[in-house]
C-alpha positions in Angstrom: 43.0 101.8 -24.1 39.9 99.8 -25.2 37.3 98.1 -22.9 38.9 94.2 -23.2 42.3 95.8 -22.3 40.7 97.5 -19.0 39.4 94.6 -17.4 42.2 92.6 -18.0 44.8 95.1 -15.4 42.4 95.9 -13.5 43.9 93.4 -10.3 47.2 95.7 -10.8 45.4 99.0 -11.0 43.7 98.0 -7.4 46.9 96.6 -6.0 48.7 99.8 -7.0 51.2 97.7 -9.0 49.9 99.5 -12.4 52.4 101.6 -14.5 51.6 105.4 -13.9 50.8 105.9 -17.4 48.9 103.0 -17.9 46.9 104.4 -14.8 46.4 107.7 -16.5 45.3 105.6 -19.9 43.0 103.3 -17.6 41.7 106.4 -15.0 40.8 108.5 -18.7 39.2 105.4 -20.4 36.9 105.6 -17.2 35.7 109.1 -17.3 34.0 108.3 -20.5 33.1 104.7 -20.7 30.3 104.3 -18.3 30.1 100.3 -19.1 33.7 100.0 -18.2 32.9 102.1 -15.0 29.9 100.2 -13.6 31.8 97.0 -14.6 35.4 97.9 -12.4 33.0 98.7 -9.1 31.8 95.9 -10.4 34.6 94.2 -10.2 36.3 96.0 -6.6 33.0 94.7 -5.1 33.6 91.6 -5.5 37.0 91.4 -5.1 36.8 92.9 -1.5 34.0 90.5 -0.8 35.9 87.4 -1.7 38.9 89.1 0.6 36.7 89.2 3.3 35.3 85.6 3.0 38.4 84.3 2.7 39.6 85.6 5.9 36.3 84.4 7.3 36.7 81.2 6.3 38.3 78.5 9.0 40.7 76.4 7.5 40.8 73.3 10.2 40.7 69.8 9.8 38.6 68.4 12.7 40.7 66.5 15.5 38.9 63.2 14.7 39.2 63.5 10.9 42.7 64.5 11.2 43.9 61.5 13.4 42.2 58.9 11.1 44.1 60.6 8.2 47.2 60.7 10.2 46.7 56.7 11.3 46.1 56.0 7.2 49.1 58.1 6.4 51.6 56.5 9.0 50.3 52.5 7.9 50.5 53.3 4.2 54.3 54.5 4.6 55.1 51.6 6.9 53.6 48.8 4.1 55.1 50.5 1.1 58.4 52.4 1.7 59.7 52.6 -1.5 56.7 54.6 -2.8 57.6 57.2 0.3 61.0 58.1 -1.0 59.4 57.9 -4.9 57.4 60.5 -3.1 59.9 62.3 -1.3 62.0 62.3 -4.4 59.6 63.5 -6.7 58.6 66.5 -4.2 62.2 67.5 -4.1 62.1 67.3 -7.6 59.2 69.5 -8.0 60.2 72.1 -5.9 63.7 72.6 -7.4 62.4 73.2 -10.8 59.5 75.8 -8.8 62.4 77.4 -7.1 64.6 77.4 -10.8 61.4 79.0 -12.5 60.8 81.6 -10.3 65.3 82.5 -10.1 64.7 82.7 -14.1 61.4 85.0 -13.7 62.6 87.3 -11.5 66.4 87.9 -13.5 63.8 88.1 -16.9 61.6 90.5 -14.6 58.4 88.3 -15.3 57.1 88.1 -11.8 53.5 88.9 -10.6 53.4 92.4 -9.0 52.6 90.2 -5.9 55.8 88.0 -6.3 57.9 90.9 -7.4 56.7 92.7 -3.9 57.3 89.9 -1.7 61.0 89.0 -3.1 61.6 92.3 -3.3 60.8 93.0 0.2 63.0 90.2 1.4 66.0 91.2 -0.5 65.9 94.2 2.0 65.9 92.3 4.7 68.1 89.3 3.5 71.4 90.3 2.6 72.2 86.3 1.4 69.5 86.8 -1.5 69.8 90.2 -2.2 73.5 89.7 -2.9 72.5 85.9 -4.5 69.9 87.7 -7.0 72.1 90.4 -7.7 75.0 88.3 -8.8 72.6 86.7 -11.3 71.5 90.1 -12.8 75.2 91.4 -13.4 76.2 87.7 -15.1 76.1 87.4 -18.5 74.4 84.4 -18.5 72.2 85.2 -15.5 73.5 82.2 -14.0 72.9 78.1 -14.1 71.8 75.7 -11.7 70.3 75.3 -8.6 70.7 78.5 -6.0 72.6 77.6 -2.9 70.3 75.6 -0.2 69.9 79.1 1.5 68.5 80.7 -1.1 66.7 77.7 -1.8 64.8 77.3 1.4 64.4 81.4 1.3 63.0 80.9 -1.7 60.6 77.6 -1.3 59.1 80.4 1.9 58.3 82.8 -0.4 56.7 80.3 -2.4 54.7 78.7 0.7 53.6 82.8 1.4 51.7 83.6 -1.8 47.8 83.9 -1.6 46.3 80.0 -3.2 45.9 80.4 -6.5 48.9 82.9 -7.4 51.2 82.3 -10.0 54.4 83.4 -9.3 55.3 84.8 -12.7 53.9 86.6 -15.5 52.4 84.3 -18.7 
């Protein structure tokens, strides 16, 4: 393992997602590089900081600043309808292709440790998905189309649930 290739797992060796070899390989690359060393507390350091400030961080829209938005909102769909279900339509849209990529990520196993955690601790609670998601695995073609509206919704959650800024699947 070289230095570039260290700093690029280094989210998955903190999140415990890392291979166990790839650990050993990244653990012994740190005994003796003492750049890489200095650089990954480096790196935890601010990582934890940025965790904390995020939960620091109030995400509220003041009551006043709300209701004006809410009073523009409301007008704008009442004078132009048709662009709210051009909207509506093109969210839908949107979110069926989200909920397709992430079906075919997780049957190609492509999904973020983070991802791959979350679905994979819902399957164990969700019989409906687990079964759905198994299906796809054991079918030749791993399956077409749009998942049932369950699975869908189930899906669209899990979605909704990821920390801003994470992709759902692996590039």
């Amino acid at each position: 393992m070289n230095c570039k290739e260290l700093s690029y797992m280094l989210a998955d060796y903190f999140d415990g997602s890392m291979d166990p070899q790839l650990q050993q390989e990244l653990d012994g690359h740190l005994a003796h590089c003492e750049q890489c060393l200095v650089f990954t507390k480096t790196y935890q350091a601010v990582s934890d900081k940025a965790r904390r400030l995020r939960q620091q961080i109030e995400y509220e829209i003041p009551p006043d600043v709300r209701d004006r938005l809410e009073t523009f909102v409301r007008a704008a769909a009442l004078k132009y309808p048709e662009k709210l279900d051009e909207y509506r339509e093109q969210v839908e849209r949107e979110r069926r292709e989200m909920v397709a990529g992430l079906v075919k990520a997780a049957v190609a196993g492509k999904l973020s440790p983070v991802t791959a955690l979350l679905l994979e601790t819902h399957w164990n609670a969700c019989p409906e998905c687990k079964e759905y998601f198994d299906g796809l695995l054991k079918a030749p073609d791993h399956g077409s189309g749009d998942p049932p509206d369950l699975i869908h919704s189930h899906v669209i959650r899990l979605m909704q649930s990821l920390p801003p800024g994470e992709e759902f699947f692996l590039a």
